[in-house]
MDAnalysis code that builds the backbone (N, CA, C; Angstrom):
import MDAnalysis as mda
import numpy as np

u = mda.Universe.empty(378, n_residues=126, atom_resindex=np.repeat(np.arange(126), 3), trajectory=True)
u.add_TopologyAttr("name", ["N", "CA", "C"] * 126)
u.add_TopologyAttr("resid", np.arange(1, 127))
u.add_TopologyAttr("resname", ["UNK", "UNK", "UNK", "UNK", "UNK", "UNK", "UNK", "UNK", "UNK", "UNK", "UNK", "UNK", "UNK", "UNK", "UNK", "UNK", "UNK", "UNK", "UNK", "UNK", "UNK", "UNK", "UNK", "UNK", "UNK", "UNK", "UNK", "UNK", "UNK", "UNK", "UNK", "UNK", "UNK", "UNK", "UNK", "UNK", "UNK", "UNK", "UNK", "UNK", "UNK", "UNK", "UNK", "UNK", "UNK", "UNK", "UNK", "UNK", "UNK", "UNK", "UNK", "UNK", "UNK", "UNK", "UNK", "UNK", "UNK", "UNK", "UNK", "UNK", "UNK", "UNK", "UNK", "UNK", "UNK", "UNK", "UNK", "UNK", "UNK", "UNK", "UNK", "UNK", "UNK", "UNK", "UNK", "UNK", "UNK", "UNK", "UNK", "UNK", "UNK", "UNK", "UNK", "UNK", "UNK", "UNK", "UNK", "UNK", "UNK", "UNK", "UNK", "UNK", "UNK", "UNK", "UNK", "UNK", "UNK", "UNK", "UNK", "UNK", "UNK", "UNK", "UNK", "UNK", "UNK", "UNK", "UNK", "UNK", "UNK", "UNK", "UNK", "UNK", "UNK", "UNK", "UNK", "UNK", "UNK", "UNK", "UNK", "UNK", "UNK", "UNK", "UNK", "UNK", "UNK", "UNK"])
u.atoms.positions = np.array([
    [0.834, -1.174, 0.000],
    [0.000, 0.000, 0.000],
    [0.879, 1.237, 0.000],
    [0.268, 2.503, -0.181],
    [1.332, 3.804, -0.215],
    [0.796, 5.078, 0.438],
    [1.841, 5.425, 1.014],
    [1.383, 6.305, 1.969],
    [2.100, 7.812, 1.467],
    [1.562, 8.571, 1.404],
    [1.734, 10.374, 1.274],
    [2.489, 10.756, 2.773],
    [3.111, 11.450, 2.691],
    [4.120, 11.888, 4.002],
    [4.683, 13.216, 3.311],
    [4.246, 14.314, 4.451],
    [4.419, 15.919, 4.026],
    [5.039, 16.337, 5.200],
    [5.783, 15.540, 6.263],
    [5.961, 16.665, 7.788],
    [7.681, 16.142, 7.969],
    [7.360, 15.146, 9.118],
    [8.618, 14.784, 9.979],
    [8.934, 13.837, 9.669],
    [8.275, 13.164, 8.412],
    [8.673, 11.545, 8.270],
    [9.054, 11.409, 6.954],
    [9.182, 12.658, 6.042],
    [10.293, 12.863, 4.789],
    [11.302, 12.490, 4.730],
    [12.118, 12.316, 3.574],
    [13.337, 12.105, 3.821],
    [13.915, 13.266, 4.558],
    [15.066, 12.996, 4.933],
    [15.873, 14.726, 6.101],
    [15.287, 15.338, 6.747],
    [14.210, 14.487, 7.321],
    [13.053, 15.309, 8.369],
    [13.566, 14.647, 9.383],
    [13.227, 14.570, 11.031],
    [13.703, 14.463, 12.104],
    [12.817, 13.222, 12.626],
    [11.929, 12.690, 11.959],
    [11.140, 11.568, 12.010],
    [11.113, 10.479, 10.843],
    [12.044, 10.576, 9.807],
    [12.228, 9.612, 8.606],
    [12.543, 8.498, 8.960],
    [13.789, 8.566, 10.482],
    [13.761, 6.783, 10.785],
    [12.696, 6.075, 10.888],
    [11.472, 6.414, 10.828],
    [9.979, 5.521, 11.406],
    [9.859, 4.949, 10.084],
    [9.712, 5.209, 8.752],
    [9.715, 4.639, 7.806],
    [10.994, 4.532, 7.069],
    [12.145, 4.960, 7.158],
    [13.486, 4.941, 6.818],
    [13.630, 3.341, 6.221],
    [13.926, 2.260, 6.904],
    [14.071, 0.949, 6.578],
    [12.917, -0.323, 6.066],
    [12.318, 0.493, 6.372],
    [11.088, -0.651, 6.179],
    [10.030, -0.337, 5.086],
    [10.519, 0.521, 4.437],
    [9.477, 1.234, 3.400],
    [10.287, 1.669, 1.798],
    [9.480, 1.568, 0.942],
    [10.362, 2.208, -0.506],
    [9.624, 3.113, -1.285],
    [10.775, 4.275, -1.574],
    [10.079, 5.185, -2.495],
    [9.386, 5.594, -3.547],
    [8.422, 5.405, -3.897],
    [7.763, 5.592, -4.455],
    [8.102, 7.128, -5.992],
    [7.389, 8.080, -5.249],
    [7.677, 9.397, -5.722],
    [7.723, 10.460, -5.176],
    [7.989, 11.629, -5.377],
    [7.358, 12.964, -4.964],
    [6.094, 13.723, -5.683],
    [5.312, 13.898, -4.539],
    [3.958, 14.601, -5.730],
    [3.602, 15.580, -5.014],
    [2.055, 16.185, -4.409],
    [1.242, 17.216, -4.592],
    [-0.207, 16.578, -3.828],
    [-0.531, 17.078, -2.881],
    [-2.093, 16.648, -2.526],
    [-2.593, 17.921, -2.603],
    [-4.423, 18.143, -3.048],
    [-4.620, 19.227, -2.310],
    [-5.101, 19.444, -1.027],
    [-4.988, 20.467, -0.311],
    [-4.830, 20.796, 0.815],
    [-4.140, 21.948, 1.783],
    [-4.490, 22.211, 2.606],
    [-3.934, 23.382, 3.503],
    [-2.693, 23.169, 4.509],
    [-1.360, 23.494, 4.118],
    [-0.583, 23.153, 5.316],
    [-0.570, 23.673, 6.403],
    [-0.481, 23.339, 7.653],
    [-0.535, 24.326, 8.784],
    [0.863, 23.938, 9.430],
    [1.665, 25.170, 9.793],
    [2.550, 24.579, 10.985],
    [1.803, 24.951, 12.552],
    [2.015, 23.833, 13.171],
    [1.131, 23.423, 14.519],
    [2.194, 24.415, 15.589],
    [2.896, 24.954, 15.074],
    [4.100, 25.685, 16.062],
    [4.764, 24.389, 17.343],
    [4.870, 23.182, 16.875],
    [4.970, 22.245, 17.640],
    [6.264, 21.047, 17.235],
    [6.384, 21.580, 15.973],
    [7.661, 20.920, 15.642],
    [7.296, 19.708, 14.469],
    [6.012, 19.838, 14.019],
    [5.330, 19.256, 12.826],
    [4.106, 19.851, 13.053],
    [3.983, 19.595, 11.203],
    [3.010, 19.949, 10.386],
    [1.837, 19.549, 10.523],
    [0.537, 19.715, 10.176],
    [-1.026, 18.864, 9.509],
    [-1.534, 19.732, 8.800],
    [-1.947, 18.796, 7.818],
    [-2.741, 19.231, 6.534],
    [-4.170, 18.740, 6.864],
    [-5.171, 19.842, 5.797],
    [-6.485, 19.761, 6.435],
    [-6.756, 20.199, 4.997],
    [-7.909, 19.674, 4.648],
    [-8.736, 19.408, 3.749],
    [-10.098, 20.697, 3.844],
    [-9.653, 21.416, 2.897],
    [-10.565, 22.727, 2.495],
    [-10.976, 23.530, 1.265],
    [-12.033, 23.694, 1.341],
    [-12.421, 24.667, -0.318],
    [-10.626, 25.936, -0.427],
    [-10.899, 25.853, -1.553],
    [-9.852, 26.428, -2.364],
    [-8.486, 26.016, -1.735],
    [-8.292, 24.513, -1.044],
    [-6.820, 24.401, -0.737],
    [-6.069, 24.507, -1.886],
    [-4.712, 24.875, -1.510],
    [-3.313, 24.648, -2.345],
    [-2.769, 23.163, -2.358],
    [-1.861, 23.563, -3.119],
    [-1.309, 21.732, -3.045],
    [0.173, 21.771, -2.039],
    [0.043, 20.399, -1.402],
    [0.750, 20.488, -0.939],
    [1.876, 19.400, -1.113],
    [2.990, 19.825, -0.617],
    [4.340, 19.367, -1.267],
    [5.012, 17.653, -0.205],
    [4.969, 16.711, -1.019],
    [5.948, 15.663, -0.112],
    [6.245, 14.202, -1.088],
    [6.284, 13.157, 0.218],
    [6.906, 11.985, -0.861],
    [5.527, 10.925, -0.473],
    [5.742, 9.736, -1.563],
    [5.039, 8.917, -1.661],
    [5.792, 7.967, -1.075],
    [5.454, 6.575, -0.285],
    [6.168, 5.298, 0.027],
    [5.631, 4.412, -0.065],
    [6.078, 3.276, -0.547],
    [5.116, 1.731, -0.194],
    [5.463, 0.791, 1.093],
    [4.345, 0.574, 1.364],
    [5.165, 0.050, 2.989],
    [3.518, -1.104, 3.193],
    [3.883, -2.030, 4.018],
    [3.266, -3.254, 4.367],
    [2.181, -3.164, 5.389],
    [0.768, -4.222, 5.805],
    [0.055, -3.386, 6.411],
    [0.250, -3.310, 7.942],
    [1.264, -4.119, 8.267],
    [1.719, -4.222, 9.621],
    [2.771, -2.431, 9.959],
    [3.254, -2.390, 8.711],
    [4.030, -1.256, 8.924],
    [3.085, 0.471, 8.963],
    [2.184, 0.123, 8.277],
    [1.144, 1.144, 8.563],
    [0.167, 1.264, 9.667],
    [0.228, 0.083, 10.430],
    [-0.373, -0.403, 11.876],
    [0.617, 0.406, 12.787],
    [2.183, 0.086, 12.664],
    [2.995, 1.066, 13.574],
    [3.107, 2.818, 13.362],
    [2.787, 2.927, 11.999],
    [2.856, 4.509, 11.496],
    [1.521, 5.232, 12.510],
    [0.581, 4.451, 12.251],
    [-0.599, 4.683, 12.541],
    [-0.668, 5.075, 14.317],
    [-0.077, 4.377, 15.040],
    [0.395, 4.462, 16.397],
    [1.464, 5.574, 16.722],
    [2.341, 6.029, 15.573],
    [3.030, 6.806, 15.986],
    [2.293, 8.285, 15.580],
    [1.600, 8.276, 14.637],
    [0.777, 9.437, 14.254],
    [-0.229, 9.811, 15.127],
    [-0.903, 8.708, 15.881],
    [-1.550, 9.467, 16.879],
    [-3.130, 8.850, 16.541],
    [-3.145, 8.156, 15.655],
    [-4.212, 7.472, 15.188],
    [-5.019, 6.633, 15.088],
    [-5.750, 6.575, 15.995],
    [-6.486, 5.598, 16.950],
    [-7.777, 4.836, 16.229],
    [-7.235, 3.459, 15.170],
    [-8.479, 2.893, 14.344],
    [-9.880, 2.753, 15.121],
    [-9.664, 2.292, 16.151],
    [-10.658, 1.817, 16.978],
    [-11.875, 3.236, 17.682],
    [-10.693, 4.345, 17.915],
    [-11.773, 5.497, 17.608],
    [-11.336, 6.955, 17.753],
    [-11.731, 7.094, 16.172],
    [-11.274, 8.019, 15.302],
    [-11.538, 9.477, 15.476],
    [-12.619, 9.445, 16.855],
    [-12.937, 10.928, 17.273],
    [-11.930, 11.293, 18.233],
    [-10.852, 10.624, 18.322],
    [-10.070, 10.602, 19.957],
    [-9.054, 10.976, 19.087],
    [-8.593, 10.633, 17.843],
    [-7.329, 10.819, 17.225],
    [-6.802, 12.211, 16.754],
    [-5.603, 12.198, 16.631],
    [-5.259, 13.651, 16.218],
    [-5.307, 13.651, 15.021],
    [-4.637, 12.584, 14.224],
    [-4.908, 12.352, 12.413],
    [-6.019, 11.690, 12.303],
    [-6.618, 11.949, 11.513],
    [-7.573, 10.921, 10.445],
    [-6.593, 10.421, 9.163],
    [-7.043, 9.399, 8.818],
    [-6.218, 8.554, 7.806],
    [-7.222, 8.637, 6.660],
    [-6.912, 8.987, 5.447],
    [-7.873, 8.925, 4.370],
    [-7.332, 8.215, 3.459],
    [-7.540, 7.904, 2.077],
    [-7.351, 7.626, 0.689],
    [-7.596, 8.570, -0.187],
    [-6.057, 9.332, -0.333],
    [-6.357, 10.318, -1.535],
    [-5.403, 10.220, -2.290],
    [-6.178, 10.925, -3.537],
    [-5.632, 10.944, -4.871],
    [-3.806, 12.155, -5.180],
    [-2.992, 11.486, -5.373],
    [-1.585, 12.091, -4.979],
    [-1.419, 12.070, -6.538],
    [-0.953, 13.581, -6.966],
    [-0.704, 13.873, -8.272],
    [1.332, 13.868, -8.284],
    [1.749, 12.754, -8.933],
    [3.440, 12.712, -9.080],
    [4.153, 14.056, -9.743],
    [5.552, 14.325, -9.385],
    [5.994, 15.396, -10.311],
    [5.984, 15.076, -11.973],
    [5.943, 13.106, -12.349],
    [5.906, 12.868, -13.524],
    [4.407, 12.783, -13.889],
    [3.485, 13.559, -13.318],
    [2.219, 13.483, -13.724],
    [1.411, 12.204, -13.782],
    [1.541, 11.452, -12.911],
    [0.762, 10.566, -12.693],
    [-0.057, 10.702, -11.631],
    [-1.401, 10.031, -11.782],
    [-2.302, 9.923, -10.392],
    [-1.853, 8.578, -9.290],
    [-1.750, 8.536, -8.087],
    [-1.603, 7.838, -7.341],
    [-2.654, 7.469, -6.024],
    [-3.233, 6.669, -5.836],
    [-3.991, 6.622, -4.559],
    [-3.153, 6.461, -3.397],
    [-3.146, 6.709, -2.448],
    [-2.272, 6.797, -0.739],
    [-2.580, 7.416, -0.245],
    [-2.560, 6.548, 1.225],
    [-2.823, 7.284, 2.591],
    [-2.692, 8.340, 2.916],
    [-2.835, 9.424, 3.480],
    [-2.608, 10.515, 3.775],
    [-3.136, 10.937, 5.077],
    [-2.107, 11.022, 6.526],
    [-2.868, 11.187, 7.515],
    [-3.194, 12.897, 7.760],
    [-4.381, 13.353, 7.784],
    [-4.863, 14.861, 7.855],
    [-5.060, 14.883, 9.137],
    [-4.958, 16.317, 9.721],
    [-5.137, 16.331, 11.039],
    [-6.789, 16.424, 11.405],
    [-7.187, 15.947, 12.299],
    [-8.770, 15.802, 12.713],
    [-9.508, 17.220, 12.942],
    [-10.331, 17.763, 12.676],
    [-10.583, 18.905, 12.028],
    [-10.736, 19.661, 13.517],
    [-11.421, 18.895, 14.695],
    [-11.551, 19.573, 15.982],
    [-10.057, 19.607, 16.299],
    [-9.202, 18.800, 15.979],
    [-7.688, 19.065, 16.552],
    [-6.861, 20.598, 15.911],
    [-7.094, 21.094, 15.148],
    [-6.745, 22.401, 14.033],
    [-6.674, 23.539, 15.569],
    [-7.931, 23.972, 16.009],
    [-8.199, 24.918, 16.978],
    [-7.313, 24.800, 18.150],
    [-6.481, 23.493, 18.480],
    [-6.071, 23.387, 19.936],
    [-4.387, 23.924, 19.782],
    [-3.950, 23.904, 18.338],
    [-2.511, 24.337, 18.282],
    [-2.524, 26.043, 17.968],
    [-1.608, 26.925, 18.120],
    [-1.125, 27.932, 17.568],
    [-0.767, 27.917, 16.154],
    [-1.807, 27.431, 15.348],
    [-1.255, 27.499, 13.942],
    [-1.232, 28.592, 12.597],
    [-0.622, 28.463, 11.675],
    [-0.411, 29.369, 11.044],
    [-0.468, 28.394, 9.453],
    [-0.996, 28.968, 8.267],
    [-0.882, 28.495, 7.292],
    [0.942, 28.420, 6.606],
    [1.288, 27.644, 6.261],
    [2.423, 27.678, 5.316],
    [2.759, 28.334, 3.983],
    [2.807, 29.039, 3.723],
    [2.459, 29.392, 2.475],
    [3.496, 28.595, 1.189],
    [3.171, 28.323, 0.111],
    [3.800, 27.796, -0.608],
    [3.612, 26.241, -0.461],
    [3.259, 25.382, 0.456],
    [3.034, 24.131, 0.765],
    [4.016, 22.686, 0.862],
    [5.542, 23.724, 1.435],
    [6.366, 22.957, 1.722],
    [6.664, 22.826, 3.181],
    [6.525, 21.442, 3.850],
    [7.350, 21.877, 5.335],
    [9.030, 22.208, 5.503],
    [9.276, 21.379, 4.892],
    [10.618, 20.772, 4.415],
    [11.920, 21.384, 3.897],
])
């Protein structure tokens, strides 16, 4: 399966060891969406009329390995109103212009209000 990653878990981000070994690259693409920095030392993207696109990498990784991502993101399958991400299936546009389906964890829309955030402009964390 493939997962979208825009924050701390990029390559040369300060959280890449979590998928570093156990995962392969895919591409770099584009979701749309709003970046926010949480003033917290990572990012969440949130899903809104007239978002921008936002900038990161694609990975393929196994479903046990998205069971641990999922735990480290904060993302609670069992219940999803408690979580800080929501996990979706969206459509990831490549820099070689291809469409891609992958995960993409967005931050939970009541979670947005509890940080000091600020939009990113341009839609890179990185």
């Amino acid at each position: 399966m493939l997962l979208f990653v825009y924050g701390s878990l990029m390559k040369n981000a300060p959280n890449h060891y979590v998928i570093e070994s156990t995962s392969k690259f895919i591409a770099q693409g584009t979701i749309k969406a709003t970046l926010y920095d949480l003033g917290v030392g990572f990012p969440g993207v949130v899903e809104e009329k007239n978002s921008d696109e936002v900038y990161g990498e694609v990975y393929e990784l196994s479903d046990d390995e998205l069971d641990d991502i999922d735990q480290f993101e904060g993302y609670n399958t069992g219940d999803k109103g408690d979580s800080l991400y929501i996990r979706k299936m969206t459509e990831v546009r490549t820099f070689k212009k291809e469409t891609l389906k992958a995960w993409v964890y967005f931050l939970a829309p009541k979670r947005l209000k509890t940080f000091s955030h600020s939009i990113i402009p341009g839609g890179r964390w990185v």
